[in-house]
GUKE-735964 format. One record per residue: x, y, z negated of N, C-alpha, C, O in turn; residue number from 1; chain. Coordinates in nm, 4 decimals, m for minus. Each point is the difference from the previous one (the first is absolute). Example, Ala and Ser with C-alpha at 12.3 -4.5 7.8 and 13.67 -1.06 7.14 Angstrom:
// GUKE-735964
+----------+----------+----------+----------+----------+----------+----------+----------+----------+----------+----------+----------+------+-------+
:   n.east :  n.north :     n.up :  ca.east : ca.north :    ca.up :   c.east :  c.north :     c.up :   o.east :  o.north :     o.up : tinu : marfi :
+----------+----------+----------+----------+----------+----------+----------+----------+----------+----------+----------+----------+------+-------+
:   1.3190 :  m0.5690 :  m0.7800 :  m0.0890 :   0.1190 :   0.0000 :   0.0900 :   0.1200 :   0.0000 :   0.1036 :  m0.0019 :  m0.0665 :    1 :     A :
:  m0.1386 :   0.1069 :   0.1385 :   0.0820 :   0.1190 :  m0.0060 :  m0.0770 :   0.1090 :  m0.0730 :   0.0509 :   0.1108 :  m0.0169 :    2 :     A :
+----------+----------+----------+----------+----------+----------+----------+----------+----------+----------+----------+----------+------+-------+
This chain:
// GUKE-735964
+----------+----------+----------+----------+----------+----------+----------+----------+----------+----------+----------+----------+------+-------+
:   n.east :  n.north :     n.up :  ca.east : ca.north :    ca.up :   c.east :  c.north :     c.up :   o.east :  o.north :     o.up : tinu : marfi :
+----------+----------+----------+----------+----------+----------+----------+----------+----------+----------+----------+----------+------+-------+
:   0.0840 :  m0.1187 :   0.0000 :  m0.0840 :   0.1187 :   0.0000 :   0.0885 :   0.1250 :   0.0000 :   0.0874 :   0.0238 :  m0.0834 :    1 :     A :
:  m0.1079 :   0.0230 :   0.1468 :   0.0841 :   0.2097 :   0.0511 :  m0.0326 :   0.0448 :  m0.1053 :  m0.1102 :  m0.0073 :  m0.0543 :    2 :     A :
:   0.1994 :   0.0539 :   0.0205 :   0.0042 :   0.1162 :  m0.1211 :  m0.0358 :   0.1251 :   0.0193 :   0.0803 :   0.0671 :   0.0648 :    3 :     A :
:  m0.2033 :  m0.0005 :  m0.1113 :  m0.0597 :   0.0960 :   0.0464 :   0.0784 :   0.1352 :  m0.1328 :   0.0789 :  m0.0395 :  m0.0858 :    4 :     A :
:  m0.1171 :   0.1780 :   0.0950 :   0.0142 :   0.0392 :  m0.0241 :  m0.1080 :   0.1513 :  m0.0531 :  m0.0614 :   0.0511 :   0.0937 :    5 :     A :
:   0.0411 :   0.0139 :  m0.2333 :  m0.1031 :   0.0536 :   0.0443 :   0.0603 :   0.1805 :   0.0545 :   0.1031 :   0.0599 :  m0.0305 :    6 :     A :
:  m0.2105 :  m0.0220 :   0.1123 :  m0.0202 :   0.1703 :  m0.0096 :  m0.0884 :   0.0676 :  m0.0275 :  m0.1117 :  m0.0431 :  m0.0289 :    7 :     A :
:   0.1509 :   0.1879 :   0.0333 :  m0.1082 :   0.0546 :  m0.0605 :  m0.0409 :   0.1148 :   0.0998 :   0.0838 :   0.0716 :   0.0547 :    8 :     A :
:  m0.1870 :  m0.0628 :  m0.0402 :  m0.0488 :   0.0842 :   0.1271 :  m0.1174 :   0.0813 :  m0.0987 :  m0.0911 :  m0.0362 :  m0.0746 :    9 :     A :
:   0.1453 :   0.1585 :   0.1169 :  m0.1437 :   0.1369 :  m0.0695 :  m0.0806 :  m0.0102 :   0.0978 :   0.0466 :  m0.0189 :   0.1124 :   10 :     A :
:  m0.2354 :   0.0326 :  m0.1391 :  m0.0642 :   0.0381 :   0.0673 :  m0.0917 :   0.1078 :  m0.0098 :  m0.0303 :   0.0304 :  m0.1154 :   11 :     A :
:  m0.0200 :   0.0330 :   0.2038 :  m0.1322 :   0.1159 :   0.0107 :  m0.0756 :  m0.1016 :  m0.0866 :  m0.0055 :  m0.1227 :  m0.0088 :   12 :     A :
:  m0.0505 :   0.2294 :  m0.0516 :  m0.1398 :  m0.0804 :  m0.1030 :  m0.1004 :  m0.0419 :   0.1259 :  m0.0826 :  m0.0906 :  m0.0110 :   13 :     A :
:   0.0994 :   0.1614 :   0.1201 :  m0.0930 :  m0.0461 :   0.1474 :   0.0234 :  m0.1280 :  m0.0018 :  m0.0800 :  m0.0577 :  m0.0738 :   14 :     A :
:   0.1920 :  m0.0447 :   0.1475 :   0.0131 :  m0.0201 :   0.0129 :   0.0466 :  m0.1359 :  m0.0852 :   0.0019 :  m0.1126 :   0.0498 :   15 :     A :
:   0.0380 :   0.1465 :  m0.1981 :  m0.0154 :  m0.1041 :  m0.0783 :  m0.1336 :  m0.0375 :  m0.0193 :  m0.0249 :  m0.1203 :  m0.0077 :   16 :     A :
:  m0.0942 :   0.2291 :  m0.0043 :  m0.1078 :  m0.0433 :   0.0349 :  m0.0531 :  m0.0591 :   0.0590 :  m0.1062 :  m0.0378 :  m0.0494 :   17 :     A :
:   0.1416 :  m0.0162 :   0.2042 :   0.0056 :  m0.0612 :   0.0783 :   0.0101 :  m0.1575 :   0.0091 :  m0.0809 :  m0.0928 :  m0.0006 :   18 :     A :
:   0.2250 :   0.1068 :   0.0098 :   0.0555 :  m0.1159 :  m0.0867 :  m0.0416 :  m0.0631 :  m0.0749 :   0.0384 :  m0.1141 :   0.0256 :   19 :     A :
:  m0.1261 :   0.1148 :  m0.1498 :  m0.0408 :  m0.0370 :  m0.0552 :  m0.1463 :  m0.0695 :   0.0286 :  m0.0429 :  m0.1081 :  m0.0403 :   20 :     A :
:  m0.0260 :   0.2188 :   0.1330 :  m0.1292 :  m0.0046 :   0.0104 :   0.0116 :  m0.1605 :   0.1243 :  m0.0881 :  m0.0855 :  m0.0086 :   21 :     A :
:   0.1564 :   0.0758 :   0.0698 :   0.0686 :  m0.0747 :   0.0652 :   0.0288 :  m0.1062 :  m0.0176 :  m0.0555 :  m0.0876 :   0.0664 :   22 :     A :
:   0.1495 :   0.0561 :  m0.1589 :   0.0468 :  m0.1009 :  m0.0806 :  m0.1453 :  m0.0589 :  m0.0855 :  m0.0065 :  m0.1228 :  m0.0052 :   23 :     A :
:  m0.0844 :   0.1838 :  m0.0473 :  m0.0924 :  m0.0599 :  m0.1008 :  m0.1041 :  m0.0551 :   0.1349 :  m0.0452 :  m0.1142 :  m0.0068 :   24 :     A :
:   0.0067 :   0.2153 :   0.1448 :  m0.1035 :  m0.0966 :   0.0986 :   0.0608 :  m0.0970 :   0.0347 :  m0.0640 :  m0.0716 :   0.0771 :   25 :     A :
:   0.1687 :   0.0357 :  m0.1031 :   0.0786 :  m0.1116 :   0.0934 :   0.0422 :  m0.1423 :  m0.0737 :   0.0087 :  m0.1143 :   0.0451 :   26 :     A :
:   0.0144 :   0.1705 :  m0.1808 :   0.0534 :  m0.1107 :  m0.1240 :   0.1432 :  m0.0295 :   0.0008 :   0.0534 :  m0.0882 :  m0.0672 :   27 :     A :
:   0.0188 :   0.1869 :   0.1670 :   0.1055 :  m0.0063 :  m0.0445 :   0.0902 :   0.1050 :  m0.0317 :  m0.0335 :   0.1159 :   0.0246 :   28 :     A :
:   0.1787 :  m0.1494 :  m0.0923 :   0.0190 :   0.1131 :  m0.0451 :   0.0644 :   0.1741 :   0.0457 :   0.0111 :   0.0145 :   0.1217 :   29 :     A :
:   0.0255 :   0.0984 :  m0.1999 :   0.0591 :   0.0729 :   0.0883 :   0.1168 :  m0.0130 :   0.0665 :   0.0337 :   0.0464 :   0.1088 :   30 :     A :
:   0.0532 :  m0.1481 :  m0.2237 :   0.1155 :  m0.0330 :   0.0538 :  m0.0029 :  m0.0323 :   0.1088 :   0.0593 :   0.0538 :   0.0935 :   31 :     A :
:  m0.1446 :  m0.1670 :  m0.0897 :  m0.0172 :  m0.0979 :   0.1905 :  m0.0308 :   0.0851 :   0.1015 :   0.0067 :  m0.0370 :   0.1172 :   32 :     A :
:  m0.0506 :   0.1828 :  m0.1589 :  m0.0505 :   0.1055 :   0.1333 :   0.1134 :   0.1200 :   0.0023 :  m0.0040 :   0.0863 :   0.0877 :   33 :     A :
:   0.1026 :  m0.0869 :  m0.1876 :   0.0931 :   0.0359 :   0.0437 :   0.1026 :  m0.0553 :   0.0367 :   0.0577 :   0.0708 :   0.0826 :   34 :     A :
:  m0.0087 :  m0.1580 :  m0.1021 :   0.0873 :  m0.1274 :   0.0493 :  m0.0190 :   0.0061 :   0.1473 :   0.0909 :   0.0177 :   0.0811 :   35 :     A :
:  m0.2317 :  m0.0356 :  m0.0503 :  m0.0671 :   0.0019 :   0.1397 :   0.0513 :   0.0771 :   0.0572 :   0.0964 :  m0.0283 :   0.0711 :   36 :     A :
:  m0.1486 :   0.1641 :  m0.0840 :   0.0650 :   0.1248 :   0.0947 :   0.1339 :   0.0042 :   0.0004 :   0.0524 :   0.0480 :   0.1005 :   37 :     A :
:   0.0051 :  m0.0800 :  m0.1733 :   0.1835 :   0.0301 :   0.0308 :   0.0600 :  m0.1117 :   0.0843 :   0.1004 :   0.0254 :   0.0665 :   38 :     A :
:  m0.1578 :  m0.1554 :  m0.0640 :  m0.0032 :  m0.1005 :   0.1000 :   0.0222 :   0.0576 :   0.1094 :   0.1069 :   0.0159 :   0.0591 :   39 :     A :
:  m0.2648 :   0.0324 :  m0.0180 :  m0.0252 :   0.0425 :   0.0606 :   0.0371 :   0.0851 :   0.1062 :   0.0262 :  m0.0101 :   0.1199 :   40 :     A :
:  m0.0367 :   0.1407 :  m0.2492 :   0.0746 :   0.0818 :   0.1203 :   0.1674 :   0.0512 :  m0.0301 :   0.0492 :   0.1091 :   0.0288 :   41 :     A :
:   0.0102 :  m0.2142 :  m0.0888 :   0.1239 :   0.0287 :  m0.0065 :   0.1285 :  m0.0258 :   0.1132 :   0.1170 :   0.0384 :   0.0002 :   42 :     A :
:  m0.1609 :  m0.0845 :   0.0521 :   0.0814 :  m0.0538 :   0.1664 :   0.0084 :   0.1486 :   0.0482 :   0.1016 :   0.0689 :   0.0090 :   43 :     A :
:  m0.2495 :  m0.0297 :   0.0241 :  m0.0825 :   0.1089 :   0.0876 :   0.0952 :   0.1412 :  m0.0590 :   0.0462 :   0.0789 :   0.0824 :   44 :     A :
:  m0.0229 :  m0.0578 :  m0.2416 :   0.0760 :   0.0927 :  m0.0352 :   0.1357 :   0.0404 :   0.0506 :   0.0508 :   0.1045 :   0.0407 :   45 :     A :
:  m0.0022 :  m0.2615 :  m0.0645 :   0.1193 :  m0.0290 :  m0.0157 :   0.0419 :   0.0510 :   0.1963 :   0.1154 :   0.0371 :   0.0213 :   46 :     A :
:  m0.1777 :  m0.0400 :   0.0539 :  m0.0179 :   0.0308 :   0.1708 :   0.0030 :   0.1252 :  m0.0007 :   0.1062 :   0.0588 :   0.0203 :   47 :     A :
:  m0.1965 :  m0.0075 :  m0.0386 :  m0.0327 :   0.1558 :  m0.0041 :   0.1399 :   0.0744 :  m0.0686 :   0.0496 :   0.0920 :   0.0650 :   48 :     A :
:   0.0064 :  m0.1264 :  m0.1796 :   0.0953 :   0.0487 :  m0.0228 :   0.1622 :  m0.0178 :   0.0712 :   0.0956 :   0.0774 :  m0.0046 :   49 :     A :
:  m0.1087 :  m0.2004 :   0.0647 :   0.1152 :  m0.0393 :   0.0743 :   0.0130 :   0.1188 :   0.0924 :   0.0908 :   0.0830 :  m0.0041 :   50 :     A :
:  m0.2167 :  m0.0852 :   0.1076 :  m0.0487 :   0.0845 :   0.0762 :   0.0295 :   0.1308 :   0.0060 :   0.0521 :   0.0426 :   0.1031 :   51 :     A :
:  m0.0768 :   0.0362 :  m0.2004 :   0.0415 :   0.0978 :  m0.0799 :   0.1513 :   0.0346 :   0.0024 :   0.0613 :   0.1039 :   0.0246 :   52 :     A :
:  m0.0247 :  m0.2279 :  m0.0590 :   0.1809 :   0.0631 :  m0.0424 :   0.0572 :  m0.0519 :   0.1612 :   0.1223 :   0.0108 :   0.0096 :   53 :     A :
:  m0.1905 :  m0.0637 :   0.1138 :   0.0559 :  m0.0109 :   0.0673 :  m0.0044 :   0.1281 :   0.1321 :   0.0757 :   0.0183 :   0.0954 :   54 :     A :
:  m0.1863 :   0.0475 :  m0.1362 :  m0.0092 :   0.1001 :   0.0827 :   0.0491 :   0.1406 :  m0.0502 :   0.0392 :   0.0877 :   0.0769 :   55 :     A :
:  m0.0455 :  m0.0742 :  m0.2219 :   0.0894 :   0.0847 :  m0.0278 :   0.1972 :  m0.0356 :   0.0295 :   0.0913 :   0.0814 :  m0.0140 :   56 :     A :
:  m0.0855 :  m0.1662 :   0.0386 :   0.1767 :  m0.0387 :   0.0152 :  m0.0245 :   0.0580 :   0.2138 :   0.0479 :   0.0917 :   0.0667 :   57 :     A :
:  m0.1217 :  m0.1792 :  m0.0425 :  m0.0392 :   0.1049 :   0.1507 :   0.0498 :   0.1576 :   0.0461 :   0.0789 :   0.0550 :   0.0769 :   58 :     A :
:  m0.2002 :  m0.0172 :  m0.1977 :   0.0089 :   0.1724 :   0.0034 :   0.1410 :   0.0562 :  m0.0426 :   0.0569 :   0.1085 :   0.0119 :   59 :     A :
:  m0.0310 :  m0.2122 :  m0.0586 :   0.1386 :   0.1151 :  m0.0665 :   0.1069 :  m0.0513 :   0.0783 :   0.1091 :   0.0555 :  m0.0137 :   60 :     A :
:  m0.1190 :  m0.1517 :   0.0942 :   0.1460 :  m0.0455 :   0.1470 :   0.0337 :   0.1368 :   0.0595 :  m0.0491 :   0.1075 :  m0.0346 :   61 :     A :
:   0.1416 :  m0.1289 :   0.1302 :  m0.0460 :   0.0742 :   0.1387 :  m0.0314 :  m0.0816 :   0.0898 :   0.0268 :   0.0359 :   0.1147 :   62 :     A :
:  m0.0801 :  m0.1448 :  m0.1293 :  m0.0723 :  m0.0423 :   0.1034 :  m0.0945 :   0.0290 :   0.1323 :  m0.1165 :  m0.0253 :  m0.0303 :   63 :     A :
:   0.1270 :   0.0657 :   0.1542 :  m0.0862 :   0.0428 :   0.0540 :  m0.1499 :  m0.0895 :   0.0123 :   0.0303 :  m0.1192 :   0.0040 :   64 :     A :
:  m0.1549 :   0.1341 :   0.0019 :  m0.1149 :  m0.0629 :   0.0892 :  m0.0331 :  m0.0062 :   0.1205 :  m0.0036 :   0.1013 :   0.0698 :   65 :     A :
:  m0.0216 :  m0.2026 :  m0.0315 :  m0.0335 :  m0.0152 :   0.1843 :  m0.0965 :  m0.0558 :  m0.0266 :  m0.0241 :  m0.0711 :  m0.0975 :   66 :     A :
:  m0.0755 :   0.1155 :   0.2327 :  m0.1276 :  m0.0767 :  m0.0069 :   0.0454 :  m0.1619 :   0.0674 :   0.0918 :  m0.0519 :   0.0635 :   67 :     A :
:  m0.2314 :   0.0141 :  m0.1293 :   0.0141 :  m0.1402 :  m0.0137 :  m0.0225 :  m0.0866 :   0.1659 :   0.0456 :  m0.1099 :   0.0318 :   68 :     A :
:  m0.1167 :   0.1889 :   0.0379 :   0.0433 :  m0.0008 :   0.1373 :   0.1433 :  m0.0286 :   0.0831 :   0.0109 :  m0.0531 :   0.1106 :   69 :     A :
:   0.0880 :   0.1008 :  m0.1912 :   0.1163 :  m0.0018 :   0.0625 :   0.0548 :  m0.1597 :  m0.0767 :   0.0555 :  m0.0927 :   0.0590 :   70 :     A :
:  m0.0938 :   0.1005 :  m0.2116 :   0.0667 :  m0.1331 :  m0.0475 :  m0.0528 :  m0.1054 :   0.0571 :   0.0760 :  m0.0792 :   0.0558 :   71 :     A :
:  m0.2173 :   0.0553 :  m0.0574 :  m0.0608 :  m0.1028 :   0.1243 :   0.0796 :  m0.0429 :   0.1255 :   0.0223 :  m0.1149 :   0.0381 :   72 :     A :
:   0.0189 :   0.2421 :   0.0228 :   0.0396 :  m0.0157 :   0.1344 :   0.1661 :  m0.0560 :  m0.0350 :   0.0507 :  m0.0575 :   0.0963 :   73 :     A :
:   0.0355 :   0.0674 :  m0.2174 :   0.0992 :  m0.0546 :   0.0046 :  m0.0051 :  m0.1278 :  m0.0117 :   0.0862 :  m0.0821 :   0.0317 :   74 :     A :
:  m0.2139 :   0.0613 :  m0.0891 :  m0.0344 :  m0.1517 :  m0.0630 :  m0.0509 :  m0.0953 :   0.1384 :  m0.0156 :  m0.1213 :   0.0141 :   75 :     A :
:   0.0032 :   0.2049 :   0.0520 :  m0.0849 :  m0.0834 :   0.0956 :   0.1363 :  m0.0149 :   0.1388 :  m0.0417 :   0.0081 :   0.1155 :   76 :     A :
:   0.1734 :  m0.0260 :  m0.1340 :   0.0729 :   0.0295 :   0.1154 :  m0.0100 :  m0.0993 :   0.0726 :   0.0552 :  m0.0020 :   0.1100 :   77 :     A :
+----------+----------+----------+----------+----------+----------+----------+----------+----------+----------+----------+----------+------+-------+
């Protein structure tokens, strides 16, 4: 069995509200619906931020841009 670990996450009273209201129609707990979302969308974060630091390293080259028209056409010799 994986050795889990705990955290602690603050919430909007909205939203712990939620959570909760959630967890009690369902029978299970909040833990299991936050566990869920970080599953979830933790890949999806983890992208978006790659993303992020890869287009800022872009902006700050001197790299020029060419349209993608021309890279096609090298691709296609």
């Amino acid at each position: 069995m994986a050795i889990t670990k705990p955290v602690s996450v603050r919430l909007s009273p909205d939203v712990e509200k939620r959570l909760h209201a959630l967890a009690e129609a369902t029978g299970r707990t909040a833990t299991f619906y936050v566990k869920e979302a970080i599953e979830v969308h933790l890949e999806e974060l983890e992208e978006r931020y790659w993303a992020d630091k890869v287009v800022a390293r872009w902006e700050n080259s001197d790299q020029k841009t060419r349209p993608a028209s021309e890279l096609w056409a090298e691709l296609n010799l």
